[in-house]
N, C-alpha and C positions, 0 to 999 in steps of 0.2 A: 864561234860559229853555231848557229841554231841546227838542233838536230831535230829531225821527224821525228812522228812516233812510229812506223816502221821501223825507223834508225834505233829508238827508245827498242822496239821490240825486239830487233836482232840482238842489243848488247843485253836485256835480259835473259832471251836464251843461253849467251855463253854464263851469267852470273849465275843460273841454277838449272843445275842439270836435270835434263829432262822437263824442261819446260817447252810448252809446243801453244805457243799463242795463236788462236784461230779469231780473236778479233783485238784491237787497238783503237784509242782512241786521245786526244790531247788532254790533260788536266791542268786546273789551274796551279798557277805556281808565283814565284816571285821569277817574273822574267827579264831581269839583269844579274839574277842568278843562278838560276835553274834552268833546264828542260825537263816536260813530266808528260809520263803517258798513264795512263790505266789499259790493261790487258786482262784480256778472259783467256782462260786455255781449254782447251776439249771437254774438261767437266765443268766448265763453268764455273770457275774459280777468277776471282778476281784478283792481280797484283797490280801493285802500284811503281811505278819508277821512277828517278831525280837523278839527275844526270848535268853535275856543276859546271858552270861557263869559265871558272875562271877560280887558282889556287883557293882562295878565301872561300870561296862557297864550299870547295871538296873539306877543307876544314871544319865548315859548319859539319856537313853529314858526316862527319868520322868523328867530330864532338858528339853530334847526335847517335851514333851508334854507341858512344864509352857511357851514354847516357841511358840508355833504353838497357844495357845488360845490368846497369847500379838496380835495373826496377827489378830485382829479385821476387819469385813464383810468390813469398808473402806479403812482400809492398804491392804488387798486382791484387791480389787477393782482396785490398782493403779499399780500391778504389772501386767507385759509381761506371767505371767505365772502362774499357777496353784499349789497351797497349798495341803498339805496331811491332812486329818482328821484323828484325833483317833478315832476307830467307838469301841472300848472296848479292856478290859485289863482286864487281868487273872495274880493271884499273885502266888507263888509256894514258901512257904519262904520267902527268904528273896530279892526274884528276881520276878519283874514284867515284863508278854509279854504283848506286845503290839500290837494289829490288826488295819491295816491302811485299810480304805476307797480308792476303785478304783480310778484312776490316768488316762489319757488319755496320750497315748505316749507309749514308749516302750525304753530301754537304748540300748546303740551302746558302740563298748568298739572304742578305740582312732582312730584307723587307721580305720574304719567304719567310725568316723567322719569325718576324715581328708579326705578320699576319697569321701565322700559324695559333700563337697564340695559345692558349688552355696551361693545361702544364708545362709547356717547354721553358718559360722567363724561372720557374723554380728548379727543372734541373739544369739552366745555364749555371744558375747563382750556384746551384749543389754541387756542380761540377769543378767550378773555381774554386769554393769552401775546400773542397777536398784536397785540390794541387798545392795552396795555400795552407794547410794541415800535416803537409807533409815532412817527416824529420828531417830537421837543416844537415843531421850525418850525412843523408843521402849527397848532397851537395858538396858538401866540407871535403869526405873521404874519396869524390872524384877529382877533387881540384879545381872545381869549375868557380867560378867569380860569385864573390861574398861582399857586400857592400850594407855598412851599420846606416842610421839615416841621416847624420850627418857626412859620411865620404859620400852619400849617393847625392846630399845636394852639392857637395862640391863640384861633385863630377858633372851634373846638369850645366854648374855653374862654366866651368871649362868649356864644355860642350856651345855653352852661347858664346860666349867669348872667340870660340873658333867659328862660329858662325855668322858672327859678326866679322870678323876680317876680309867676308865676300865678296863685303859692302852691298849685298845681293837684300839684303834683309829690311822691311819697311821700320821708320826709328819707333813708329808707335807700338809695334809687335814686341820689339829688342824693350822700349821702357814696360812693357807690360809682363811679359817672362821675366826683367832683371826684379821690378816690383813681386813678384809672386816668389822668386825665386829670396829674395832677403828678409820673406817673412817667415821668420824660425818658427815660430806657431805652428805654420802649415807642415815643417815637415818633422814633428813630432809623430813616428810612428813605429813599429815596432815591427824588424824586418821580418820577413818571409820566403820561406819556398816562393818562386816567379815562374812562370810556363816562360814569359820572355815576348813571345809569341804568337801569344793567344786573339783570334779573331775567326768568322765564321769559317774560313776555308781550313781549319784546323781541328772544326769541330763537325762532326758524324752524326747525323739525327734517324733513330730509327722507333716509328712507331711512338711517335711524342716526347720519346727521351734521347737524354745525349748517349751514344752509344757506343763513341769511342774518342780521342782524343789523339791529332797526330802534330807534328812538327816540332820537336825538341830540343831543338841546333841553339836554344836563347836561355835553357835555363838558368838559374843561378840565384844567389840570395837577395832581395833586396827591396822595394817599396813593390806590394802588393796592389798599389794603384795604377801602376804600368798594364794587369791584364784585363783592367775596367777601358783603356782610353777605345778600343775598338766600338764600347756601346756607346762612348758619347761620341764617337766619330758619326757613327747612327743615326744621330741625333730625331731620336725620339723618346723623350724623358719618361713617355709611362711603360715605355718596354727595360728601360736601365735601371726606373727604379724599382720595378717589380724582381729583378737581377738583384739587385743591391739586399732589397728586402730578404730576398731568401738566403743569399749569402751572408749578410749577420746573421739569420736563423742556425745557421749549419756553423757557425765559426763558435768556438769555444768561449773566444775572446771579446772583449768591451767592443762593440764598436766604434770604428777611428772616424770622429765627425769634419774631418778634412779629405776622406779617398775620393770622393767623386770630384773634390775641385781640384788636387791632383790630377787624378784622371784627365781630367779637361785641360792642364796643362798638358800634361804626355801626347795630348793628340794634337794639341795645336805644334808644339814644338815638333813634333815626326815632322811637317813639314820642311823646318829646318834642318834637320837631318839629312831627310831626303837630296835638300838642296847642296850640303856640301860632299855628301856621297856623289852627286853629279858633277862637282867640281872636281873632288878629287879624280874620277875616274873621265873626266874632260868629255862630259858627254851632252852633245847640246840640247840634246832631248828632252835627258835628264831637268836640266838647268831649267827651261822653258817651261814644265812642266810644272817642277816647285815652285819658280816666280809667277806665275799664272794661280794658282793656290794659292800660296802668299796675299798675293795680291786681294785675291777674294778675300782670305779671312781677313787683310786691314781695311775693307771697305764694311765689312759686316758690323768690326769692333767699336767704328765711327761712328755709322747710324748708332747701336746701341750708347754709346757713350753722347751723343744727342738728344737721345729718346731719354736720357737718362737725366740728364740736364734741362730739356725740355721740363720735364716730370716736377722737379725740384725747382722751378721758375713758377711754372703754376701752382704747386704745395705755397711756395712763399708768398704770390699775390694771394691767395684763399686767405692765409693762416692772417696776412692784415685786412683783407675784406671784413673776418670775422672779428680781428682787433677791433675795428672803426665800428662795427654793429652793436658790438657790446658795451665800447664809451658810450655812441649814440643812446642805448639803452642804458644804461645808468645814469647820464645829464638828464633822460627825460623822467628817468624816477627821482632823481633831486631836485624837479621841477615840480614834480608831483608834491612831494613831501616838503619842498618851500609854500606851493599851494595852499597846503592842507592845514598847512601853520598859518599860513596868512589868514585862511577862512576863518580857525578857530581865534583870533581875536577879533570876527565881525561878528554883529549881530549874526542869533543864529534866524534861518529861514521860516517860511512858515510850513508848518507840517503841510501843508495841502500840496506844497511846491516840492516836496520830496518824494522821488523814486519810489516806491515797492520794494522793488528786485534788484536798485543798485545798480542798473544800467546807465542808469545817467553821470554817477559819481566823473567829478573830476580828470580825462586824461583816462578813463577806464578803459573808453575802445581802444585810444592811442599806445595805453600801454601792451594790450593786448595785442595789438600787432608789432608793438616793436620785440617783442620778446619770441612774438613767432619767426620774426625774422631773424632775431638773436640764434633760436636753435636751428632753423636755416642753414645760416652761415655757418655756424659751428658745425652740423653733419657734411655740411660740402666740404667745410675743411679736414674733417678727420679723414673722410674721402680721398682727399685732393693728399692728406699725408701718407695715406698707407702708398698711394702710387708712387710717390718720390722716391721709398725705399725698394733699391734696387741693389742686390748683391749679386758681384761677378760672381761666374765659376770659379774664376784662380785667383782674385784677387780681394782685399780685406774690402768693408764697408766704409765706403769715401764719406767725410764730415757732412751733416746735414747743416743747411743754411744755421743762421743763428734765429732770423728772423722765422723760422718755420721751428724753431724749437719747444718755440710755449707750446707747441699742439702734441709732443710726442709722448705718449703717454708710459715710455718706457722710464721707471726711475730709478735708483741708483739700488745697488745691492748690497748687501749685509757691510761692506766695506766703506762705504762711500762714494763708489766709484759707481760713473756710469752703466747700466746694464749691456753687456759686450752682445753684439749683434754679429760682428763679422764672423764668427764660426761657427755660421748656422749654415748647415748643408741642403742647398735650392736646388732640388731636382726640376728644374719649371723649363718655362719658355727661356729664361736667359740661357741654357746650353746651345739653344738654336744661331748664337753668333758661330758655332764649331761646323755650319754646315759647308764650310769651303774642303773642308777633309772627307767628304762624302765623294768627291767630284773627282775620285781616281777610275781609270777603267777598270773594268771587271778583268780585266787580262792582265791589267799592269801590275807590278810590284809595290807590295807593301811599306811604305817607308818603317823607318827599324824602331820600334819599341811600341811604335802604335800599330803599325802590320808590318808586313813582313819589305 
């Protein structure tokens, strides 16, 4: 049953005593699991409220409170940013709400971020560096979920497999996740502190900076790519990688040249997720909702996997265009230099009948133009190569033609071996196939690991 925020305000009265709300208002939330208000009280003090629909979500906020008392007054002390208090809690059954203590800041939904712009993409990224920096004790000694980075691909792996039995799932999504998902390359990373949960309505902006940080019902150990998939759900690649950029700055450690393709899986798969949280909880809404998304992201991955092959059909007509230019150009220089031979066993000419300046010579304009067309050809085709290479977000770089290979000018490394392309991290227009994850309402619920 959905509760007002009147309703929100009465059960924070009884959660803290002496609270006397003189105004209310709705906040966003994840609404197939929460109800949330914000309230001011007579000094203009702001509290917040969360009020679960249903046992699992009262377990998230009672996770989330054994979470918030681990951030001890000197783990506070060390972050960029400001912590929620439990100021009291009201039980109704078998469901506890929870009233949070004022916050300074106010949330921005993405394109407010994005346009905001100046300093805010540096302390996004500072802000994550820091959650991400945090001692895995904290973690360990609550009990909360630890995953190394091989159990956490397993678990993905699981995760599709269940989501696959829906039969709800398009096959090109299911072969594209199982592809990413069996490339051990990509998940070479080294686990981390995780918010779980992180996306704008979790994040507090005041005065250009991030100014606090709330929702902690997800934390736990484990691939630090999960708190990026919210900016490429975004999908505006120069606000994520201006994020990205500051968050190696702030990170002690190597940077990991596979988190953003990660990342990009994390947000396409919440999709998935979403969809069998709808199943399970037999919600048609739900259901129609993900399949409708779904469906966008496998019409978007086509075009690009088109566009892509497209790309590589024209690479390979160029790269023989410029084959044929360059025989053609060298038959007509072994014409020349059959000529030249021929001449020198005629008689030689009479000086009167010879050029000056060599214009005249044999096959000289002819050659002069074929070689202009030689280099032509050959700048259309290196042209026409760079386009063909095209690297997913989540997935390695597919074999280029053979016939388009003499133009690549990538060659082999200290090893012998071809120079490896696929774990190059493309913050570009290819993340714009992930705009089917953009197309949630601003009211609806998060799917879990990409939002809430």
């Amino acid at each position: 049953m959905k509760r007002t925020p009147m309703e929100l305000a009465a059960m924070a009265s009884a959660a803290v005593p002496g609270l006397a709300p003189t105004g209310v208002a709705g906040s966003p939330d994840d609404a197939a699991d929460f109800d949330a208000a914000v309230l001011v009280d007579e000094a203009g003090k702001q509290w917040r409220v969360r009020s679960p629909k249903h046992i699992d979500a009262s377990m998230r906020l009672e996770t989330e409170l054994l979470v918030l008392r681990t951030f001890v007054p000197a783990v506070r002390a060390e972050l960029p940013f400001a912590l929620p208090y439990v100021a009291g809690t009201v039980r109704q059954g078998d469901l506890c709400t929870f009233v949070y203590s004022d916050l300074p800041g106010s949330t921005r939904d993405i394109d407010s971020l994005v346009a905001e712009g100046g300093t805010l993409p540096r302390e996004v990224g500072r802000a994550m560096a820091a959650i991400h920096s945090l001692p895995q004790d904290l973690v360990n000694n609550a009990d909360l979920p630890s995953y190394s980075a091989n159990e956490f691909r397993q678990r993905k792996l699981n995760e599709l497999d269940q989501a696959a039995t829906t039969g709800k799932i398009p096959a090109v999504l299911l072969r594209r996740w199982e592809h990413a998902l069996e490339d051990v390359t990509l998940w070479r990373f080294n686990p981390s502190v995780v918010h779980g949960d992180l996306h704008e309505d979790n994040l507090l902006v005041s005065n250009g900076r991030i100014s606090a940080v709330t929702g902690w019902t997800d934390l736990r150990i484990g691939d630090p790519a999960d708190d990026f998939a919210w900016l490429i759900a975004a999908n505006d690649p120069t606000f994520t990688e201006a994020v990205h950029s500051a968050y190696n700055a702030a990170r002690s450690e190597t940077p990991d040249p596979h988190l953003i393709r990660r990342a990009a899986l994390s947000a396409e798969f919440a999709l998935a997720q979403w969809l069998v949280r709808g199943v399970a909880a037999e919600n048609p809404a739900m259901i129609a909702e993900a399949e409708e998304m779904l469906a966008t992201l496998e019409a978007d991955i086509l075009d690009q996997e088109a566009a892509a092959k497209a790309a590589e059909e024209a690479a390979t007509a160029a790269a023989a265009q410029a084959a044929m230019a360059d025989q053609a150009a060298a038959d007509a220089a072994e014409a020349r230099a059959a000529g030249a031979r021929a001449a020198g066993r005629a008689p030689a000419a009479a000086p009167s009948a010879a050029p000056r300046n060599g214009a005249g010579l044999p096959g000289a304009a002819s050659g002069s133009t074929a070689l202009k067309s030689a280099s032509s050809n050959s700048a259309a085709s290196a042209n026409a190569g760079s386009a063909r290479v095209s690297v997913s977000p989540i997935t390695p770089e597919a074999p280029v033609a053979q016939d388009a290979a003499a133009e690549d000018t990538a060659g082999p490394d200290e090893t012998g071996s071809p120079a490896a392309v696929k774990d190059e991290v493309v913050a570009g227009p290819e993340t714009g196939t992930l705009a089917a994850v953009t197309v949630l309402p601003v009211d609806s619920p998060k799917p879990d690991t990409a939002s809430k």
